[in-house]
C-alpha positions, -999 to 999 in steps of 0.1 A, spaced: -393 310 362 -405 306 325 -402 345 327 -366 346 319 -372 313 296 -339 332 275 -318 344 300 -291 314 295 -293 323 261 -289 356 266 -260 352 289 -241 331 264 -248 359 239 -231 386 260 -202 370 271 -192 359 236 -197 397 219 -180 410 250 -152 393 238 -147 414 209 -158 446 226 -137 451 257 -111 475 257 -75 452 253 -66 455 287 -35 426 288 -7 451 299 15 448 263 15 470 236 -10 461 211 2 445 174 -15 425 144 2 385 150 -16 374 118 -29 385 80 -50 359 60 -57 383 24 -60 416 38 -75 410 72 -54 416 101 -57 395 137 -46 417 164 -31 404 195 -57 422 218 -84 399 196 -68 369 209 -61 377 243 -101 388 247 -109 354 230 -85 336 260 -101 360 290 -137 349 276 -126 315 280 -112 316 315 -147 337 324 -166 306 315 -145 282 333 -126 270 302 -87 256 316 -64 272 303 -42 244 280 -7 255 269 -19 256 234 -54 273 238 -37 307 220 -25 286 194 -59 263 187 -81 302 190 -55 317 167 -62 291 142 -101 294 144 -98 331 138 -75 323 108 -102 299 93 -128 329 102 -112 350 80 -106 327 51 -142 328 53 -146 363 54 -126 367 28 -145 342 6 -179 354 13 -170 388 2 -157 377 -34 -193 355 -36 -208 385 -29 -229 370 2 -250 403 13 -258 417 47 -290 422 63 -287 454 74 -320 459 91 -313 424 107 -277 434 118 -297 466 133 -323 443 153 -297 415 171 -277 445 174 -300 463 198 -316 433 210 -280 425 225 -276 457 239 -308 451 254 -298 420 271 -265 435 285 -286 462 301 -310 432 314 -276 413 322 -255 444 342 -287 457 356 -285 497 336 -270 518 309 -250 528 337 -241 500 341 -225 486 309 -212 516 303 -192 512 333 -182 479 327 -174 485 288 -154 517 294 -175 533 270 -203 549 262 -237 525 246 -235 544 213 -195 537 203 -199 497 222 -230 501 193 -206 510 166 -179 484 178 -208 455 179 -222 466 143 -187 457 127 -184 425 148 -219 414 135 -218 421 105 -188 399 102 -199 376 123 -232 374 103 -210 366 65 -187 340 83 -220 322 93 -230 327 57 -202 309 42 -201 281 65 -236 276 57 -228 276 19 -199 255 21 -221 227 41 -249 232 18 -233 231 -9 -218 194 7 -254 183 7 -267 156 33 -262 121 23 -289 98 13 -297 69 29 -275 48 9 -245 70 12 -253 66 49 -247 28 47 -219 32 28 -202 55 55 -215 32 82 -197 2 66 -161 18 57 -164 37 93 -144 31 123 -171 14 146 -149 27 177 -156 61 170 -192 63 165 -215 76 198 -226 49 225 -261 52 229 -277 52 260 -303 26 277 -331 35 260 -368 30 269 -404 29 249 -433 35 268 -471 41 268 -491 65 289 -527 74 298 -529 110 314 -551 130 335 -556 164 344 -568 179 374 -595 203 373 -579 239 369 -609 258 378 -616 258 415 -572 257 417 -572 286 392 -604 305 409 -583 304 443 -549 315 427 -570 348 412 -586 351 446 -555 356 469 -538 379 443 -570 403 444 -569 398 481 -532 411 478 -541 440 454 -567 453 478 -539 452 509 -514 473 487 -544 497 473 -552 503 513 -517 511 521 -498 478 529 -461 477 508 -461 453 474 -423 445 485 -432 431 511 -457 407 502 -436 397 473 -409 385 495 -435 365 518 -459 350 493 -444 349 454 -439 322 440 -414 334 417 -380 330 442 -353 347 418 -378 379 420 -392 373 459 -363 380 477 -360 415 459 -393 420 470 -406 411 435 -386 433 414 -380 419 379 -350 445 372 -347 463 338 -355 440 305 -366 440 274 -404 434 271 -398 407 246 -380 386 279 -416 382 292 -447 362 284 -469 383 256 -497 389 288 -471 397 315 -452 423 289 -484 437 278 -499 442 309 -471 456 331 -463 485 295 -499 496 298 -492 507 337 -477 541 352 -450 542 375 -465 530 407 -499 518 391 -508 481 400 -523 458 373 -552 436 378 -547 399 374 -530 388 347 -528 347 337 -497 337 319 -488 301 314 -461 301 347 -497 305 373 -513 342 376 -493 380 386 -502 414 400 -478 435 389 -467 474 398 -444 492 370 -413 504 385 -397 522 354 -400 522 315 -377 533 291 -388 525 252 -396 486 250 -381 481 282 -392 481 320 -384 473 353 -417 461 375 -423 440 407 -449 411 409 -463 389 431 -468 351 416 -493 328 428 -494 291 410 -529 270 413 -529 247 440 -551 218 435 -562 200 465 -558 163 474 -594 156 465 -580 160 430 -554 137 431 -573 110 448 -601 111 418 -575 107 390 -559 81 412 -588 61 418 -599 62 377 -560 51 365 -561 28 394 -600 9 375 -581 13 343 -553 -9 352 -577 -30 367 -596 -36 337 -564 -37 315 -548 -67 338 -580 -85 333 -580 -80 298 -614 -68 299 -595 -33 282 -565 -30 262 -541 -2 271 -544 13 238 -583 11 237 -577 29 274 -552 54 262 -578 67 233 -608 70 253 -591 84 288 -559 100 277 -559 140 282 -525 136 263 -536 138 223 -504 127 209 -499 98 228 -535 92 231 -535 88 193 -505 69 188 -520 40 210 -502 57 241 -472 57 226 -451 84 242 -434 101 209 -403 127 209 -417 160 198 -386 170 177 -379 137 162 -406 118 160 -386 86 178 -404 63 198 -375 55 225 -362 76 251 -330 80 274 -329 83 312 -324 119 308 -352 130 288 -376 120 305 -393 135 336 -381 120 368 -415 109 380 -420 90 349 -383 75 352 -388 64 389 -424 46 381 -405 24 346 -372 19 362 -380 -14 381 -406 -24 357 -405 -54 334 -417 -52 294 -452 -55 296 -458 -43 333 -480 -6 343 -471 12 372 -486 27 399 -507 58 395 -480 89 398 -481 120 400 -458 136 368 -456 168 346 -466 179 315 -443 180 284 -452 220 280 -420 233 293 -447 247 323 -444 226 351 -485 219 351 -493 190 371 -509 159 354 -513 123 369 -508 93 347 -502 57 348 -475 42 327 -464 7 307 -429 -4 299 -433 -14 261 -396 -26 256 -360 -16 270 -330 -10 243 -300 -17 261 -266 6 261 -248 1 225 -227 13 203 -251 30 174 -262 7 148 -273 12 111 -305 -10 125 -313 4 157 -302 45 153 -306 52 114 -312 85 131 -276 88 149 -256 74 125 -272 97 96 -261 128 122 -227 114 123 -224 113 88 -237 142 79 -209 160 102 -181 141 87 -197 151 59 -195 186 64 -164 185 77 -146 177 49 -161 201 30 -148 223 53 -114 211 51 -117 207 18 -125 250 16 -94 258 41 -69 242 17 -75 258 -12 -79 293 1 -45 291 20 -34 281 -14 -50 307 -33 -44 340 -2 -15 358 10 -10 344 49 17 357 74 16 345 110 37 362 137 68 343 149 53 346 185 32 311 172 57 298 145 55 271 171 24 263 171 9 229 164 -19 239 144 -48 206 131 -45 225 94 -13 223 76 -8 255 55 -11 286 78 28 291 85 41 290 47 
């Protein structure tokens, strides 16, 4: 549910500060293994980086302490040189991730209580331990970003240059690669909308005369994570939730039921469970529009007159697409489908919807498919109906300076920065004081220079 549109974010955000936070539980007696300048790497640091990794399912190699040790070395190095550059902290920025990631650990462990428990601490020192690791954190990003800005990004002749000199074995393959055209209907959302609000007030009035909101959660939500808790949405931070949904369930009591509320995942009752500052726990009850086949048999029957007309040339897809298409981009770009984020005109198997990839995979350059039924490209799941035209297939390749300007200009970029990069790491081991335990004297670290 687009509720919890962050909650793998979230998630990743946890498990990588918990890292740092947990109490060094390994069973051996704690010690610093390295020093880059004056900043010490303790053991129990490393050993929490290596537990983190196991938790997410990361195999343990033989040389995973040794390839972590070195990425906390270079960390440091950074450190270090962001402090002599005099790269500033936002405080009041540090302040705001800091409780928004307490916030989603309470979300996460379900409590206070909770991550207390898990911790072995109470919220206000795991907030003093997380302030330090942020803060940190937040300058190390600093200088990386200074080191790759200051690299710059090539320009398209430095691109061609790298293109020529480059190993053509190591740049990407690109995937199969497809251009198509689209005209796109929508169903009428008001009779489907009208009956969603409807049920939902019919369910209001059953809980208002005694019936329990639980239990008509877990029978007719929509929403399955929440359903089979009987609609409970657990404590969260309001900022988890859709502006309406948030808004509505802070403005109710404990106990109190909202009225309908619209939000762009279909429409909610909602009854407030518990709130505490900007956070609350709630159930509700979530009832998409349903549209009925009469719908779906009107749009079919006007694509299915449009490719008519368009096969007898008495219409041109692209005439068509502008005067039909409920789709503006596409509409306007002759029915073009375009990527949002990089304007390309060509699209793998994998990004587009599997409707759309099942009506173009046996089709020919040139030939429209069937009417289908497909969904939108709003991240919502609406239903639309559309007919679609194969304009050309781009076969698996290796990238090309002709084809993916796009891809090779990524890759160059990142070697790029990389350099930089390695360029940085040299001349600060030069320049700082570096010991490294004899427990990893061993090690097979990518940088030269970190056991002097």
């Amino acid at each position: 549910m687009k509720i919890f549109r962050r909650l793998l974010a979230i998630l990743a955000i946890f498990s990588g500060i918990s890292a740092y936070a947990q109490t060094y539980s390994g069973g051996l007696v704690d010690k610093t293994i390295a020093v880059v300048g004056n900043e010490a790497i303790m053991l129990s640091q490393l050993e929490n980086e290596v537990q983190m990794m196991l938790a997410q399912g990361v195999i343990s190699k033989q040389n995973v302490r040794c390839e972590i040790l070195e990425n906390l070395l270079t960390q440091k190095l950074m450190l270090i040189q962001a402090r002599v550059d005099s790269l500033k902290v936002a405080e009041d920025n540090v302040e705001l991730e800091l409780q928004d990631r307490v916030n989603n650990a309470i979300a996460t462990l379900g409590g206070e209580k909770e991550v207390e428990e898990y911790f072995g601490k109470p919220v206000h020192k795991l907030k003093a331990d997380w302030r330090d690791v942020l803060k940190e954190s937040t300058l190390t990003q600093q200088m990386q970003q200074k080191i790759v800005g200051d690299a710059g990004t090539l320009t398209p002749s430095q691109v061609e240059r790298f293109y020529r000199r480059v190993d053509k074995d190591s740049l990407p393959i690109v995937s199969t690669q497809y251009k198509i055209s689209q005209i796109v209907l929508y169903p009428s959302k008001k009779e489907a909308n009208l009956a969603a609000r409807e049920r939902l007030l019919e369910f209001r009035d059953r809980i208002l005369n005694g019936e329990r909101f639980s239990t008509l959660a877990r029978i007719y939500s929509q929403d399955p994570g929440s359903a089979q808790r009987g609609g409970e949405l657990r404590m969260a931070p309001k900022s988890l939730y859709w502006p309406a949904f948030s808004d509505a369930a802070m403005s109710l009591k404990p106990g109190q039921i909202s009225q309908v509320v619209e939000t762009p995942d279909g429409f909610h009752i909602i009854q407030m469970i518990e709130r505490n500052g900007d956070m609350f726990n709630a159930r509700h009850i979530l009832i998409k529009p349903e549209f009925p086949a009469t719908e779906r048999e009107k749009a079919f029957k006007t694509l299915d007159s449009l490719k008519t007309l368009i096969l007898a040339d008495s219409l041109t897809f692209e005439r068509a697409a502008f005067a039909y298409s409920y789709e503006l981009k596409s509409a306007m770009n002759k029915g073009v489908m375009i990527d949002e984020n990089t304007g390309a005109s060509f699209f793998e198997k994998d990004q587009l919807k599997p409707a759309d990839y099942n009506a173009i995979k046996n089709l020919k350059p040139g030939e429209i498919s069937q009417p289908i039924e497909s969904l939108d490209n709003e991240g919502r799941g609406n239903l639309i109906y559309k007919i679609l035209r194969l304009e050309s297939i781009l076969d698996s390749h290796v990238a090309n300076i002709n084809d993916d300007f796009m891809v090779i200009q990524e890759v160059a970029n990142q070697d790029n920065a990389q350099k930089a990069i390695d360029k940085f790491i040299e001349e600060k081991q030069a320049e700082n004081f570096i010991f490294v335990d004899d427990l990893f004297k061993g090690c097979k670290f990518k940088k030269k220079g970190w056991i002097k």
